[in-house]
C-alpha positions as CSV (number, residue, x, y, z in Angstrom):
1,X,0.0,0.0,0.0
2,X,2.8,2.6,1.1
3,X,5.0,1.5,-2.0
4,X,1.8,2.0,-4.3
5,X,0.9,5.5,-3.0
6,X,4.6,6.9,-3.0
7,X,4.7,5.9,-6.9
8,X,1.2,7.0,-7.4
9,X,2.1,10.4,-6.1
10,X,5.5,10.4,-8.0
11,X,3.7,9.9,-11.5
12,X,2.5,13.6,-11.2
13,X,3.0,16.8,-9.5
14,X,-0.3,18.7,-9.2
15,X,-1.1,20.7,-5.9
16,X,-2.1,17.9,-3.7
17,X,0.9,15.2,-4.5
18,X,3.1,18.3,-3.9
19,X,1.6,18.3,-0.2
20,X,1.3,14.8,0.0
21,X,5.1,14.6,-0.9
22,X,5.9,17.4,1.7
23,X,4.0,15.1,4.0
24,X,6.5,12.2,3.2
25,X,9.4,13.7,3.4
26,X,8.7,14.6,6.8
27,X,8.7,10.9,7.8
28,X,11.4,9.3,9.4
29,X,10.8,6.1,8.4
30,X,13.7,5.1,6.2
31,X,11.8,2.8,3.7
32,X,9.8,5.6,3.0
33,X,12.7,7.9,2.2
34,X,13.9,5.3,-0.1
35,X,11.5,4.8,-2.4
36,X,11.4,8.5,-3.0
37,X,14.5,8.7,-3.5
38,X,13.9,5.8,-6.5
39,X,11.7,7.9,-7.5
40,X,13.1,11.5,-7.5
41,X,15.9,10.2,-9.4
42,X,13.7,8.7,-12.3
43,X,12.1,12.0,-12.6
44,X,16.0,13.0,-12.9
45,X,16.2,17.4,-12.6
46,X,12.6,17.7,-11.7
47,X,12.1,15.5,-9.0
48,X,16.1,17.7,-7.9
49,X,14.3,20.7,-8.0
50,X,11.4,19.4,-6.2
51,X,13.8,18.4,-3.6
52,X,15.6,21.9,-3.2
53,X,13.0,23.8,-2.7
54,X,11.7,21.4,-0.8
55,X,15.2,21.6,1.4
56,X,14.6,25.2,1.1
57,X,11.2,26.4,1.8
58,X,9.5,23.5,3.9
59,X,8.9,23.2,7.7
60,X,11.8,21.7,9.4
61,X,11.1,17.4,9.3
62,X,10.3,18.1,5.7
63,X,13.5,19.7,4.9
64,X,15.6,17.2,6.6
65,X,14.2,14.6,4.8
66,X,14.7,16.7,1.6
67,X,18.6,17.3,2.6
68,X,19.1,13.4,3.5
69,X,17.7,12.5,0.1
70,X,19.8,14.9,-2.1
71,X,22.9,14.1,0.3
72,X,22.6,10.5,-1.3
73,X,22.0,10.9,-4.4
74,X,24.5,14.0,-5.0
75,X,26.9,11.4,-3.1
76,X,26.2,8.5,-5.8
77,X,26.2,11.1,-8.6
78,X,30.2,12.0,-7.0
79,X,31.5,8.4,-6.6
80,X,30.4,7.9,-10.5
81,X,32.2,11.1,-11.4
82,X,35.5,10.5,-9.1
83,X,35.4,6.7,-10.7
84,X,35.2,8.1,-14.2
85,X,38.5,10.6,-13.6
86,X,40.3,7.4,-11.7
87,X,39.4,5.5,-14.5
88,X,41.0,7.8,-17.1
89,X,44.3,6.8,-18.7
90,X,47.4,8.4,-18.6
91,X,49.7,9.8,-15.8
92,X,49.5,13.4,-16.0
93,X,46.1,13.9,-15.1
94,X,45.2,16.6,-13.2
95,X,46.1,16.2,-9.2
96,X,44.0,19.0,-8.2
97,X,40.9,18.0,-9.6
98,X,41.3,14.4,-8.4
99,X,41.4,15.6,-4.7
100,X,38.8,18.0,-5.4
101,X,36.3,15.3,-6.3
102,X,37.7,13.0,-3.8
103,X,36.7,15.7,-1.3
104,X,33.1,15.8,-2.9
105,X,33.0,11.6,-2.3
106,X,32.7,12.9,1.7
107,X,31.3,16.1,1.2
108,X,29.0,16.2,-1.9
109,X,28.2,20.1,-1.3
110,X,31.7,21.1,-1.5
111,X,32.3,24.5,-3.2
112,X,35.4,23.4,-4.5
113,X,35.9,27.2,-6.2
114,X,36.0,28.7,-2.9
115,X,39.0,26.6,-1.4
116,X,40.7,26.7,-4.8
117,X,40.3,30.3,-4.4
118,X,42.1,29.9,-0.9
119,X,45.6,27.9,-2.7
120,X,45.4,30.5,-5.0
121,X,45.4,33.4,-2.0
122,X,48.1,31.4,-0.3
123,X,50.1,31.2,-3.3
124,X,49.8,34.9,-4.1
125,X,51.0,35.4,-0.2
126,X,53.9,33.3,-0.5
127,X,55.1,35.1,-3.4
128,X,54.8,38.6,-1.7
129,X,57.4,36.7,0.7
130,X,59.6,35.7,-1.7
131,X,62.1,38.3,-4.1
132,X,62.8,35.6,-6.8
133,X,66.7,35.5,-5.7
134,X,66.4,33.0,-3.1
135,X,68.6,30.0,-3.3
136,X,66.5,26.9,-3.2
137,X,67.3,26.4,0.4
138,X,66.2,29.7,1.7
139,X,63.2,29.6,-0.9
140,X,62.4,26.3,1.2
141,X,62.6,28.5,4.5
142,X,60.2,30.9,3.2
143,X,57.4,28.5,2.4
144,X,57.9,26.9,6.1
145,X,57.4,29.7,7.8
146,X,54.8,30.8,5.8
147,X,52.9,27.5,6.0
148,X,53.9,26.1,9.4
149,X,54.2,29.1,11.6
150,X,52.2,32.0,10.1
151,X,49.3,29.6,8.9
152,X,49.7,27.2,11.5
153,X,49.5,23.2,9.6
154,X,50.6,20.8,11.3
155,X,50.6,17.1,11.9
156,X,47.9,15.8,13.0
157,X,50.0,13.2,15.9
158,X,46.9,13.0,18.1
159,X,44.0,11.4,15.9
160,X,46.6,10.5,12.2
161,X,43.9,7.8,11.8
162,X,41.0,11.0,11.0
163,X,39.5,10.0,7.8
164,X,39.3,14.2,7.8
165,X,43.1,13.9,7.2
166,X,43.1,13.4,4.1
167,X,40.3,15.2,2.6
168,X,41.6,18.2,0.7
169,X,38.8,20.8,2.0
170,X,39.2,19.8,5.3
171,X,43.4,19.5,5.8
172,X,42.9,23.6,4.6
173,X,39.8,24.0,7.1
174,X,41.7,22.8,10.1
175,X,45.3,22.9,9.1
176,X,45.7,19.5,10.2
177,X,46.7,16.6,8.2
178,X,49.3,13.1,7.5
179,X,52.1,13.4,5.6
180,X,50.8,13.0,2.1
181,X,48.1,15.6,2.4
182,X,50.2,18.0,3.7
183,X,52.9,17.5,1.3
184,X,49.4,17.9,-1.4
185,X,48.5,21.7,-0.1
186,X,52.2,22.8,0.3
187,X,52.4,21.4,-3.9
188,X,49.6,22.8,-4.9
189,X,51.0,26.1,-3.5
190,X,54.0,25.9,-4.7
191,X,52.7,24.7,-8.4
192,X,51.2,28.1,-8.4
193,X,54.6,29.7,-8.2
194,X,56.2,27.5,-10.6
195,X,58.2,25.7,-8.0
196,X,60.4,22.4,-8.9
197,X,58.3,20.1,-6.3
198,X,57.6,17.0,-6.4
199,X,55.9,13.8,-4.4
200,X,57.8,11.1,-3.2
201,X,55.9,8.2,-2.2
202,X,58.8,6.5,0.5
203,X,56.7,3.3,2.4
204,X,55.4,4.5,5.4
205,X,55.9,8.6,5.2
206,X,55.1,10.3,2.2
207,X,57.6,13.5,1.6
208,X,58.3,16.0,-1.3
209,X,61.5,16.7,-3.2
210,X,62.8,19.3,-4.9
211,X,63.7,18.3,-8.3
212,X,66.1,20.9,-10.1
213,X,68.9,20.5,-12.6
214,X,71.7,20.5,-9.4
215,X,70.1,20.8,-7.1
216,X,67.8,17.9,-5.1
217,X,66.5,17.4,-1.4
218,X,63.8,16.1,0.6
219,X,60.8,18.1,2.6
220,X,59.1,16.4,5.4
221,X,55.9,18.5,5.4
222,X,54.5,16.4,8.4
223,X,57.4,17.9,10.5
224,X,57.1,21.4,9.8
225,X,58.8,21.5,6.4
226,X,62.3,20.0,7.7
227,X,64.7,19.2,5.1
228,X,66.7,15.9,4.4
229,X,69.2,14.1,2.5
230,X,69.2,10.7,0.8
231,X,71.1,9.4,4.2
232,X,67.9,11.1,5.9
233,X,65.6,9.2,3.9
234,X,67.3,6.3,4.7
235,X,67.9,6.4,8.1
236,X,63.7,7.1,8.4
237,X,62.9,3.9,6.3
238,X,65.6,1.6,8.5
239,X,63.8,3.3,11.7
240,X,60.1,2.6,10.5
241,X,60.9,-1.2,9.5
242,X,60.9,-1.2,5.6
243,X,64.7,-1.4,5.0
244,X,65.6,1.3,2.0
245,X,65.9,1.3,-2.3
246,X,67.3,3.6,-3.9
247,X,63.7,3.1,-5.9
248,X,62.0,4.7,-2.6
249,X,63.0,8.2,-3.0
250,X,61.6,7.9,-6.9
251,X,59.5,10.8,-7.7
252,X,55.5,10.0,-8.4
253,X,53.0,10.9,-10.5
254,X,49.5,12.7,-9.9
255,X,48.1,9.0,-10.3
256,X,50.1,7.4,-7.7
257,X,49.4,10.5,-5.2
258,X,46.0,9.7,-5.8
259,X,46.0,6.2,-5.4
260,X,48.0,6.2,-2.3
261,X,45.5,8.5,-0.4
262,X,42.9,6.2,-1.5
263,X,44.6,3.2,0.2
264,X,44.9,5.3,2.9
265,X,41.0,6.0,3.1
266,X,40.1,2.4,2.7
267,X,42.6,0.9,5.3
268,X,40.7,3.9,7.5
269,X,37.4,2.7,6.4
270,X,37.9,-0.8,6.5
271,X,37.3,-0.3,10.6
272,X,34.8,2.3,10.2
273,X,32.5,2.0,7.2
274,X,32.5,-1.1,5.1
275,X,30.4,0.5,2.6
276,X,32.5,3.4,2.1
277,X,36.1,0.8,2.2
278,X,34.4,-0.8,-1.1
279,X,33.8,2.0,-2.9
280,X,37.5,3.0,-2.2
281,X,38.1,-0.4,-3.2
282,X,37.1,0.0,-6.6
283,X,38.7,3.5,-7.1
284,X,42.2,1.4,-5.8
285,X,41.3,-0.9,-9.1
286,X,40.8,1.6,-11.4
287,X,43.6,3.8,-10.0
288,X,46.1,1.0,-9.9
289,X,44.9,-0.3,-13.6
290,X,46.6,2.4,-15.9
């Protein structure tokens, strides 16, 4: 009976199924939220814009329901896109725009514009910092007191297990992150100024380099910037247990960035959310395919 009126009032949307509807989103009852859901998505943007204004406009138990029905499907609609980019060949793709919509797999609503629009304030700051004649070294300097002392990002030694961690949006939010999304923001910045960095994806701590004709070392961005040397980088590697290659201190790719965070999100989720550890299973495959 319930599964016959909710598709009865989904086939049209005069005066009284709009109220009826209004009615039904105010239910808690989760089959009921499902099966219009099914149904808002057949009716693809009208049932959305049903939904917003809905979300919008309504008394409060309508509008939850409305936001807990758009939250899933714009959450469906962002694993499909952030599986499509995964999926596309190449190395080079953009690493930007892959954290971006691996942000949006968590938070759906995300205005990426407005934190691009931060890396792009950060980076102009930065510059105003540096003249252009630094040596690498001091240029190095500049950035960490900009990022680590002025901004304040930092480790995140208390909870490094946070799935927010790792989440582009919300490393900038809270200035707290691992060692790979750390090393991501202080890239991105640096991109923006046309600086020679680069990710190196050594087991167990993730660290940038600065790759110039000459002129190479090491960043550890999850301790405040501090720079190291191929005996460093060694030395870290005996320490944590993996022994050390040569191969370790290899510079990545945008892919492999990628794909390492999302190994880090499913070993996360694996203990938390078993639904969410498959999706980031099959972003791992697709990642890990080209």
């Amino acid at each position: 009976m319930l599964v016959a009126r909710v598709w009865g009032l989904m086939a049209t949307l005069r005066d009284s199924d709009r109220r009826a509807l209004v009615k039904l989103l105010s239910d808690d009852d989760a089959t009921v939220l499902q099966l219009l859901e099914e149904r808002f998505l057949e009716m693809g943007p009208d049932g959305l814009a049903f939904l917003e204004s809905v979300a919008r406009d309504a008394a409060p138990d309508a509008r939850r329901g409305a936001h807990r029905i758009l939250h899933t499907i714009r959450e469906r609609d962002v694993f499909d896109a952030f599986a499509r980019f995964c999926a596309g060949r190449g190395t080079s793709f953009d690493l930007e725009a892959g954290c971006w919509l691996l942000a949006k797999t968590r938070y759906p609503e995300l205005d990426t514009a407005a934190y691009q629009a931060r890396l792009d304030q950060m980076a102009r700051e930065l510059k105003a910092r540096l003249t252009g004649r630094e040596t690498p070294r001091a240029t190095i300097e500049v950035c960490n007191r900009y990022f680590f002392r002025r901004l304040g990002f930092r480790g995140n030694e208390e909870d490094y297990y946070d799935p927010d961690n790792s989440y582009l949006n919300r490393v900038l939010d809270r200035r707290l992150g691992i060692p790979i999304s750390l090393s991501v923001v202080y890239l991105l910045a640096g991109r923006r100024l046309g600086l020679p960095l680069h990710g190196v994806s050594m087991p167990g701590h993730f660290l940038l380099k600065w790759h110039a004709a000459g002129n190479e070392f090491f960043i550890d961005a999850f301790n405040e910037g501090q720079v190291l040397h191929e005996e460093d980088c060694k030395e870290m590697c005996e320490q944590m247990g993996h022994g050390f290659r040569p191969t370790y201190l290899a510079v990545v790719n945008s892919r492999q960035v990628l794909l390492r965070t999302c190994r880090n999100l499913h070993a996360i989720y694996l203990e938390r959310d078993t639904a969410r550890a498959e999706q980031f299973g099959r972003f791992i495959a697709l990642l890990a395919r080209s």
